[in-house]
C-alpha positions in Angstrom: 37.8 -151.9 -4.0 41.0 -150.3 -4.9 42.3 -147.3 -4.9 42.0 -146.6 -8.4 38.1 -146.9 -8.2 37.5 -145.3 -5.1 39.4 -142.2 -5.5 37.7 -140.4 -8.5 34.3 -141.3 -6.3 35.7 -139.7 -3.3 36.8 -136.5 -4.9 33.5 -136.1 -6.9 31.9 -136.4 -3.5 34.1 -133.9 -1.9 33.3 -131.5 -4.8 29.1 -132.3 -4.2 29.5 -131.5 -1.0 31.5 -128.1 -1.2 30.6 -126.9 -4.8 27.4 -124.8 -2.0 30.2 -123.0 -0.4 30.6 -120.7 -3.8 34.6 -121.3 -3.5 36.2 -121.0 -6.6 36.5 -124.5 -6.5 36.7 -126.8 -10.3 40.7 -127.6 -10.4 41.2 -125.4 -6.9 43.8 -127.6 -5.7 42.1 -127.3 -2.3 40.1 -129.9 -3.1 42.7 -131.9 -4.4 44.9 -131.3 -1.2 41.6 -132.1 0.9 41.4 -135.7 -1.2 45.1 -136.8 -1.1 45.3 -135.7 3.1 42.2 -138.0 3.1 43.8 -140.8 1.5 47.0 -140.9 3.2 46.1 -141.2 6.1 42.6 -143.2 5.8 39.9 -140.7 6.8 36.9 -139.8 5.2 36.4 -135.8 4.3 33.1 -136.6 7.2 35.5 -136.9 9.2 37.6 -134.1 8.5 34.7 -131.8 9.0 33.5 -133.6 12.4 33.8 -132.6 15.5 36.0 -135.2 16.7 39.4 -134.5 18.3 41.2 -138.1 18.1 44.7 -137.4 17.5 44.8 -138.9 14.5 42.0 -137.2 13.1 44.1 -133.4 14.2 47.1 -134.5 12.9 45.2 -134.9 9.2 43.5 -132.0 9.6 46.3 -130.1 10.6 48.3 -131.8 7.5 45.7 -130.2 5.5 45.5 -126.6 6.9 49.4 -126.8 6.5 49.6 -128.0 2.7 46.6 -125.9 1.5 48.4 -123.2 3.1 51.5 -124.2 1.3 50.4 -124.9 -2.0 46.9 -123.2 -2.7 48.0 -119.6 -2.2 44.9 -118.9 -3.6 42.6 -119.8 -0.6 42.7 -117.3 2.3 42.5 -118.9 6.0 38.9 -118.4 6.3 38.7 -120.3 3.1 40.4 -123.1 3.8 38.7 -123.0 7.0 35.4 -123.1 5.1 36.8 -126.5 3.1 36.9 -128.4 6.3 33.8 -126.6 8.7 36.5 -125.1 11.1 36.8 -121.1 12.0 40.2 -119.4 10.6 42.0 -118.7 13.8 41.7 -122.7 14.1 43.4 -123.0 10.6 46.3 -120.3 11.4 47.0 -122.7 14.9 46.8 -125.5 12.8 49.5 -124.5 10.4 51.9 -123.7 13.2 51.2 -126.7 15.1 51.9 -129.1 12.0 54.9 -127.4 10.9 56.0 -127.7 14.7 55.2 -131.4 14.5 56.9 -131.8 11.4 60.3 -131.2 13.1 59.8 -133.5 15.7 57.8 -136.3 14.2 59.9 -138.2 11.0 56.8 -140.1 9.8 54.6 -137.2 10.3 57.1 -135.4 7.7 57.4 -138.5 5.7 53.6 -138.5 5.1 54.1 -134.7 4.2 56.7 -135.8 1.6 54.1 -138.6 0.2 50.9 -136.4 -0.4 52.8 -133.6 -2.1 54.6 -136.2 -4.2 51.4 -138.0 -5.1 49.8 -134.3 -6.0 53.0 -133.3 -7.8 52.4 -136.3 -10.6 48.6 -136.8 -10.5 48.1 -139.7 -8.3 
């Protein structure tokens, strides 16, 4: 299946499962944020809201805390928190730590560059 056809079926199942959460959510680009940091680096929104603390899995999730912070102004930190099942004080460390990685970790940057790129023209 390629991306094409998977995509629109991941975000409408993104929005099934957080349209309960009675976020201001059609066109919130938190959702679109959530879909793209999903995509880029090949995790499933499950997984963002699991439990799990593989580094891979924190890195994405910290992606996400920092870009929603970033470019939905309109979500508060308890918000965004809300988006991915994790308290706020978690989503303010998260912010700091993925800026923090971002200056030390070229590819983690580069995949920064890619997502807001890719939500810049639509992709």
């Amino acid at each position: 299946m390629s991306e094409a056809q998977w995509f629109p079926t991941l975000r409408a199942n993104v929005t099934a499962q957080l349209m309960p959460m009675a976020l201001p959510l059609e066109g919130a680009p938190g959702i679109e944020i959530l879909c793209a940091v999903c995509r880029e680096f090949g995790v499933g929104v499950a997984d963002m809201k699991s439990p799990g603390r593989h580094a891979s899995l924190a890195g994405a999730r910290q992606m996400f805390m920092f870009l929603a912070r970033q470019h939905a102004k309109h979500l508060s930190y308890p918000q965004i928190g809300r988006l991915i099942g994790r308290d706020h004080t978690t989503i303010i460390y998260g912010v700091g730590r993925a800026a923090e990685r971002m200056q030390r970790d070229p590819e983690y940057a580069a995949k920064r560059r890619r997502i807001v790129t890719k939500l810049a023209y639509g992709q």
